[in-house]
C-alpha positions in Angstrom: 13.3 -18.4 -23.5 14.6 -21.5 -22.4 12.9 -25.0 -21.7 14.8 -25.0 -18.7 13.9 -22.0 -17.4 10.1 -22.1 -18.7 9.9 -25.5 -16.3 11.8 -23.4 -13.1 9.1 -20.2 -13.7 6.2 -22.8 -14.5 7.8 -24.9 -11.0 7.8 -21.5 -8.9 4.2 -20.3 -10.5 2.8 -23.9 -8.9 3.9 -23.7 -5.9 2.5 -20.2 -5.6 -0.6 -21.7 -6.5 -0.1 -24.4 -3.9 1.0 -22.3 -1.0 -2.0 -20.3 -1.5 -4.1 -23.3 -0.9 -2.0 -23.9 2.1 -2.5 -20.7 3.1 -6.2 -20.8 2.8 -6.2 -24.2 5.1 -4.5 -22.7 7.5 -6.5 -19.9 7.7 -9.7 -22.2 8.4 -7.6 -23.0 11.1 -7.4 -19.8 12.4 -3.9 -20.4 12.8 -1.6 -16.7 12.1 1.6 -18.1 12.9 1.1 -21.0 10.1 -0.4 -17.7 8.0 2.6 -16.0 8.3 5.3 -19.0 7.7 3.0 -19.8 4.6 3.1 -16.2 3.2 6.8 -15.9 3.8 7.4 -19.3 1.8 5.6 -17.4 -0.8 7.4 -14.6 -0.6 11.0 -16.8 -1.0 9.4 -18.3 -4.0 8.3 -15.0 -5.4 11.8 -13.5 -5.4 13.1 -17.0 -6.8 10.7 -16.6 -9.8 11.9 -13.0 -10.4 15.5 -14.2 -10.2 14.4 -16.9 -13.5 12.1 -13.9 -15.1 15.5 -11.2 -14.7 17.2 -13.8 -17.3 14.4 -14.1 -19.9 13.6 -11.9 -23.1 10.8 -10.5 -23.2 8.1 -12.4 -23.7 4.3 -12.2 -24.3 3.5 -15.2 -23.6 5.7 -14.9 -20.3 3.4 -12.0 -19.3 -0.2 -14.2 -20.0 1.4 -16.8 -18.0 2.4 -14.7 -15.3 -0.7 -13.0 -15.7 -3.2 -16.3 -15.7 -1.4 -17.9 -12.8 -1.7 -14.8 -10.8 -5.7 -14.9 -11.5 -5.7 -18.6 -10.5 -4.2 -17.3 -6.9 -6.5 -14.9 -6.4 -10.0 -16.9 -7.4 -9.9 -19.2 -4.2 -8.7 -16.5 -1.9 -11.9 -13.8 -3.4 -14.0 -16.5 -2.5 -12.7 -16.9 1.2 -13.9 -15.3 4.1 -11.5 -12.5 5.0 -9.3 -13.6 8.2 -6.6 -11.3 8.6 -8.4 -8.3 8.8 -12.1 -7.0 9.6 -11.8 -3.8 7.9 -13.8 -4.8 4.5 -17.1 -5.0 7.1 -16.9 -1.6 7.9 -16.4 -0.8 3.9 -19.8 -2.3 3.5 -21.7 -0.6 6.3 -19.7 2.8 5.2 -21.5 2.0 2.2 -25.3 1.1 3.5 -25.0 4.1 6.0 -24.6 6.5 2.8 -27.2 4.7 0.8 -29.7 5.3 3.4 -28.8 9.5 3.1 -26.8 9.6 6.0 -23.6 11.5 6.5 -21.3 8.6 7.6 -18.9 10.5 9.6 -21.2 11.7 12.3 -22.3 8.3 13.9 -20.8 5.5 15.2 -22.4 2.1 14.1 -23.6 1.3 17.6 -25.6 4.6 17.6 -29.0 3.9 17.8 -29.7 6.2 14.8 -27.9 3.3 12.6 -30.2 0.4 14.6 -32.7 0.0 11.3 -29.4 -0.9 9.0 -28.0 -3.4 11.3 -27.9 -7.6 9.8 -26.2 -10.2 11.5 -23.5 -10.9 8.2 -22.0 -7.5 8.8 -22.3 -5.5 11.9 -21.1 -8.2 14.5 -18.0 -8.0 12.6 -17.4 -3.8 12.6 -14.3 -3.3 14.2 -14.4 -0.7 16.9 -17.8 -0.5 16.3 -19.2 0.9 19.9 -16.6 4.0 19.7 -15.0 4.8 16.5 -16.9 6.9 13.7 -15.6 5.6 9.8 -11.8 6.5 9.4 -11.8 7.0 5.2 -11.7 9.8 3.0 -14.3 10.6 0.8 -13.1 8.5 -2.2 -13.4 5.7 -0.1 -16.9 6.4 1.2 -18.0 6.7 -2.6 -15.9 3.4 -3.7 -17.9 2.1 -0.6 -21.5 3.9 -2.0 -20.7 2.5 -5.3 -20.0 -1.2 -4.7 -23.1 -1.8 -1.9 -25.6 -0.4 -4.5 -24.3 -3.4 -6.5 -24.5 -5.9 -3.8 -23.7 -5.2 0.0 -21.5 -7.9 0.4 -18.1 -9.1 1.5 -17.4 -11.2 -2.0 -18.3 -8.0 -3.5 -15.8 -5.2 -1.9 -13.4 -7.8 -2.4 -14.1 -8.3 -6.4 -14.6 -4.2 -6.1 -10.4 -4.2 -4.8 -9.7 -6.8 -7.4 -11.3 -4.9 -10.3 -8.8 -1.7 -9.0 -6.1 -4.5 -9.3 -6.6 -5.7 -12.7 -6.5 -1.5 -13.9 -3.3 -0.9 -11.7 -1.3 -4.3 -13.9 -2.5 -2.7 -17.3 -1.2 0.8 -16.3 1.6 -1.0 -15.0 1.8 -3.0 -18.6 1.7 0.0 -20.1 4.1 2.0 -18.0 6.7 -0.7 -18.6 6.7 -0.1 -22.3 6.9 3.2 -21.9 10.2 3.6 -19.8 11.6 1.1 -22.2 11.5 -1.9 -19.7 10.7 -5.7 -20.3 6.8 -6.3 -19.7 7.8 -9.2 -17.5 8.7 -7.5 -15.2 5.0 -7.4 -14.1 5.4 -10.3 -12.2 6.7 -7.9 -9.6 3.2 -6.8 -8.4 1.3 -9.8 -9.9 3.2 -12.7 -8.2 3.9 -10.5 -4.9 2.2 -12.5 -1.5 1.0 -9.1 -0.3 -1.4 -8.4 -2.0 -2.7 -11.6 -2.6 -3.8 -11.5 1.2 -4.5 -8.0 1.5 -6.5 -7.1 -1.5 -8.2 -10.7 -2.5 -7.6 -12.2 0.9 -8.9 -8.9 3.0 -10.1 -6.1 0.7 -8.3 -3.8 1.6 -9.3 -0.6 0.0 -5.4 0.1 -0.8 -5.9 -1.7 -4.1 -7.8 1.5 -5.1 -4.5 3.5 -4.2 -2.7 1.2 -6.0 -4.7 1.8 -9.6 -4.8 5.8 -8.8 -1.0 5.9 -8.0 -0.6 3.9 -10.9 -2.9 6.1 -12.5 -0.9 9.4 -11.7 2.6 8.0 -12.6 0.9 6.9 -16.7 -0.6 10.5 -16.6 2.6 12.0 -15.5 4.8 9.9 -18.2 2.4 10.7 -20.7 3.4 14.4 -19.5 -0.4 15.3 -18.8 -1.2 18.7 -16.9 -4.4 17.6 -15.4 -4.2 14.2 -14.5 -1.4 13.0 -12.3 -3.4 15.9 -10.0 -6.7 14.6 -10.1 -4.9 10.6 -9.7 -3.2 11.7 -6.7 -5.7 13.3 -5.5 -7.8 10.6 -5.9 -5.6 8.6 -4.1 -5.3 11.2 -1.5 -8.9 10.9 -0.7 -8.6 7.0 -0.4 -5.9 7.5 2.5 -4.1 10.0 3.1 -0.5 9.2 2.7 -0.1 8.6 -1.1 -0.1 12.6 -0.9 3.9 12.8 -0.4 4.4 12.0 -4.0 3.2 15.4 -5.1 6.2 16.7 -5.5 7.9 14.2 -7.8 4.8 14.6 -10.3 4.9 18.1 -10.1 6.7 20.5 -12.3 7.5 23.7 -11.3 5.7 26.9 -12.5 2.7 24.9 -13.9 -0.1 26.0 -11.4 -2.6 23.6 -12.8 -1.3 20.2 -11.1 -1.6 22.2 -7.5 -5.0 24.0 -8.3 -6.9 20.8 -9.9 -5.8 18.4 -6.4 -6.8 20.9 -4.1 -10.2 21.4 -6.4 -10.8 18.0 -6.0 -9.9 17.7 -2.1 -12.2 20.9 -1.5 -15.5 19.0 -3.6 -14.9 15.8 -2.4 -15.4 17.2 1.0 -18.0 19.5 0.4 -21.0 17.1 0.8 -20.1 15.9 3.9 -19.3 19.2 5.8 -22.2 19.4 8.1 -20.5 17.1 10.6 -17.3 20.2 11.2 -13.9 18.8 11.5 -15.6 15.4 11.9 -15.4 14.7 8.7 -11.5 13.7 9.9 -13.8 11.0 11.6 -11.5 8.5 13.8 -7.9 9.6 12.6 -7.2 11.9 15.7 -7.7 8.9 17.8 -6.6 6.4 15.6 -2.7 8.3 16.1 -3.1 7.9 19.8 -4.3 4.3 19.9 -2.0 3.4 17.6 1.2 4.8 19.8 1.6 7.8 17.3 1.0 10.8 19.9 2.6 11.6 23.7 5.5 9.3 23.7 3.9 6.4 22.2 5.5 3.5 20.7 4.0 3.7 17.2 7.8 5.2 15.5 10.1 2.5 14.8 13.2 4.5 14.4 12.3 6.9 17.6 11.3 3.4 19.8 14.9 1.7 18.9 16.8 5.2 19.9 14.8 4.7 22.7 15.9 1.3 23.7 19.5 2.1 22.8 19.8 5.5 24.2 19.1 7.0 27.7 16.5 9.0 26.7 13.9 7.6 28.9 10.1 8.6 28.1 11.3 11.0 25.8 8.6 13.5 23.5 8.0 12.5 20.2 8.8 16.0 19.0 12.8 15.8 18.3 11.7 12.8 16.1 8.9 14.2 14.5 11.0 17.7 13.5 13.5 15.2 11.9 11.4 13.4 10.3 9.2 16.3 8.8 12.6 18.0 8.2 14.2 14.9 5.7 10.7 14.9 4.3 11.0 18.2 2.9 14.5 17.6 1.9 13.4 14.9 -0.2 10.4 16.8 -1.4 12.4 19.8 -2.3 15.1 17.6 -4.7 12.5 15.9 -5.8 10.9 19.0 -7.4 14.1 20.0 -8.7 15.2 16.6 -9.6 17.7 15.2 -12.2 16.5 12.0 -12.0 12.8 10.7 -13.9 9.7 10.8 -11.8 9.4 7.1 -10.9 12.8 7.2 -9.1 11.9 10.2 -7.4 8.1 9.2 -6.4 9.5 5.9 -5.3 12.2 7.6 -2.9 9.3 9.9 -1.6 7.4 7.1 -0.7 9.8 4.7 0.6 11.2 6.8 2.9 7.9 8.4 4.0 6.6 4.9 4.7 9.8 3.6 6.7 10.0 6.9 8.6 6.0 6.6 9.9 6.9 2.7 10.2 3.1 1.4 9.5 1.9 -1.2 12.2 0.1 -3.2 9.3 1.4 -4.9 6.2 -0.9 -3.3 3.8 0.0 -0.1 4.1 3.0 -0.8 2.3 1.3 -2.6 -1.0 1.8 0.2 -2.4 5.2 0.3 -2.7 5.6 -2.6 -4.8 4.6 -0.4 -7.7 7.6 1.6 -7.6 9.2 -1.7 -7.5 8.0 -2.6 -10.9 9.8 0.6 -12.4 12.6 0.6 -10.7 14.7 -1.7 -9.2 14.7 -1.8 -5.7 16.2 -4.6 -3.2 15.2 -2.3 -0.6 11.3 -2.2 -1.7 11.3 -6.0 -2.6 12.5 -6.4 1.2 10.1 -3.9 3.0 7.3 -5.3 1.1 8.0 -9.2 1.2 9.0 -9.0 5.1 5.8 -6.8 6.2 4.0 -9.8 6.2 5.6 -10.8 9.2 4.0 -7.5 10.8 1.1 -10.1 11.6 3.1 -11.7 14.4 2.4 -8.5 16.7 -0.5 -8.9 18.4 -3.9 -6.5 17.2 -3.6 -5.0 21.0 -2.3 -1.8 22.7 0.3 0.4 21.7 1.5 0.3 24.9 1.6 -3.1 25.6 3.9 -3.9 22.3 7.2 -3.8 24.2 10.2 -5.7 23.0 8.3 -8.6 20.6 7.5 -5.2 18.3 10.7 -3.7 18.3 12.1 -7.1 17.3 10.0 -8.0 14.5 9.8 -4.2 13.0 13.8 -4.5 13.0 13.9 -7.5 11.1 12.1 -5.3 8.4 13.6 -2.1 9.1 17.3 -2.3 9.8 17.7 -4.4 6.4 15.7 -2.5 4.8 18.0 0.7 5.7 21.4 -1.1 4.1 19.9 -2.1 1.4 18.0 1.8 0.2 21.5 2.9 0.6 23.0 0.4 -1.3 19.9 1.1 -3.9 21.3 5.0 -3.4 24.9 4.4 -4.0 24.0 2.2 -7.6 21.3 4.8 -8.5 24.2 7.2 -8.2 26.9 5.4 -9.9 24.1 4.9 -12.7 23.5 8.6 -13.1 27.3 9.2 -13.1 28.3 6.7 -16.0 26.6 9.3 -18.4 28.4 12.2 -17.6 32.2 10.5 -16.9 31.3 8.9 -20.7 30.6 12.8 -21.9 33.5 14.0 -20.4 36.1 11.5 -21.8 34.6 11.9 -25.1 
């Protein structure tokens, strides 16, 4: 590597490390429009290191670098209080409430059953706290268990989400080799704004999907019959949506994938069972608060046809049916694919993702996995942009109007051109191959 360009990636890795500390004052501040500006600087330099990092060799020492200055990010923001999100306080109750032998999912933390476990560091903060019983999976509720019998603590979720970040880079590390790419190419995830905020800034319990995903696509390469099953289930049981990569992982005739996932769905729900379909806790209402049910505003695509079209107060159902039905396209060539598992799991996902159109940024952390495997202008947008998600107001669905649909299209309608420009040089790619057989 060059001097030259080892000053430019050394230049870009300090002002991360600045913009971070900017980001952190700002924060203080409670100031989310600074937040956002500050993040999407980071994001600007972030795709400026990666163009100085596409031109090196590989490098081990590129990687420790990349590696140390993404630790140094994180340290400052771990130790912060979380400000973007609330979600980590209801982590740590989660886990109190199942250390006292209570089912989690049948009471709501303002019930008076729960009055004995309430403090003054966590419960004032609980989101939704007088109406909504816990939201997460099972896997959740025992990352949540786990970490509180450790110490029931923001600092220590956080450090918990951090830990599932560190595994996720070393599958990652390894996953690189693997497929033949340059290890540098880390610094996709590792230098990436998102989840700096989300999972060291917020704790968001993502970062565990993150390692399992990670975990699945290692155990898939590695052409393991058990694994990628129990990893996505896994990551199933964290949230639900990292569930539409089954069929990428999956190969056809082998029963065992299918059977172990929904082994481990069934168990991991079995202890909690008393409580009926309440074990689905707040996710039927979560859809309609969040504009996903009865003509809502929660779907990107189906709100812009909306405001283009005369369709009025239209049902969500001619969207939904056309959604579900490009889902199973995707599904169904991905099982029969000609193309490796990391292209196809990251098409599956992408699309799934811009199709449900998330209202918060980091739902889509996960996609910058697939970004580290395969190239992806579309994934580096999505994810680099959703920060920007934060200038909606936390408010209701209904009352979004036109401020939503104009900052969702500034991450959805580039987005679009460039997965079909991502398409079309995937294509090309694949075509080379054959062309070259044929002259020969």
């Amino acid at each position: 590597m060059s001097k030259r360009r080892f000053v430019a990636l050394a230049g870009c890795g300090l002002f991360l490390l600045a913009l971070t500390g900017l980001g952190l004052v700002v924060q203080r501040q409670q100031n989310t429009d600074a937040t956002v500006i500050v993040g999407m600087a980071q994001g600007a330099v972030y795709v400026a290191a990666l163009a100085v990092l596409r031109r090196c060799p590989p490098s081990r020492r590129i990687v420790v670098f990349v590696l140390g200055v993404a630790a140094a990010m994180r340290v400052p923001v771990l130790l912060a209080p979380p400000y973007l999100s609330t979600d980590i306080y209801r982590y740590v109750w989660d886990g109190r409430v199942t250390a006292a032998g209570i089912n989690p999912y049948r009471y709501v933390p303002a019930d008076p059953h729960l009055a004995p476990l309430r403090d003054r560091a966590i419960y004032p903060h609980i989101n939704r706290r007088n109406y909504a019983h816990t939201i997460y999976p099972p896997a959740a509720e025992a990352i949540f268990f786990a970490v509180t019998r450790l110490s029931a603590s923001v600092t220590a979720m956080k450090a918990a989400m951090l830990g599932c970040e560190a595994i996720a880079v070393a599958l990652l590390l390894r996953l690189l080799v693997l497929s033949g790419q340059k290890p540098t190419r880390i610094a996709i995830y590792a230098w990436h704004p998102l989840p700096l905020w989300e999972f060291a800034g917020s704790g968001h319990i993502d970062a565990a999907i993150v390692a399992l995903v990670a975990l699945a696509l290692w155990g898939a390469r590695r052409q393991s019959r058990w694994l990628p099953g129990i990893a996505i289930a896994g990551a199933t049981l964290v949230k639900f949506y990292p569930a539409v990569i089954f069929p990428a992982l999956w190969r056809r005739r082998d029963w065992r994938m299918p059977a172990v996932f929904a082994a481990v769905v069934v168990l991991a729900y079995l202890p909690f069972i008393g409580v009926g379909w309440g074990v689905l806790g707040f996710l039927p209402r979560y859809f309609g608060e969040e504009g996903f049910t009865k003509g809502g505003p929660g779907f990107y695509w189906w709100d812009l046809a909306k405001a283009l079209l005369p369709l009025g107060a239209a049902s969500d159902l001619p969207y939904l049916a056309c959604a579900a039905a490009l889902m199973a396209a995707l599904a169904f060539y991905a099982m029969f694919r000609q193309t490796d598992e990391f292209c196809a799991a990251a098409l599956l996902a992408a699309a799934f993702m811009a199709l449900v159109s998330p209202h918060y940024p980091w739902y889509f952390a996960w996609l910058i996995i697939f970004a580290c495997l395969v190239p992806s202008g579309a994934l580096a947008w999505l994810t680099v942009t959703s920060f920007l998600l934060y200038l909606v107001p936390v408010t209701s669905a209904f009352s979004w109007g036109r401020h939503r649909l104009i900052v969702e299209s500034a991450l959805y309608l580039p987005f679009l051109a460039l997965f079909a420009s991502d398409l079309w040089r995937r294509r090309r790619q694949e075509e080379q191959p054959r062309h070259g057989d044929i002259a020969a």
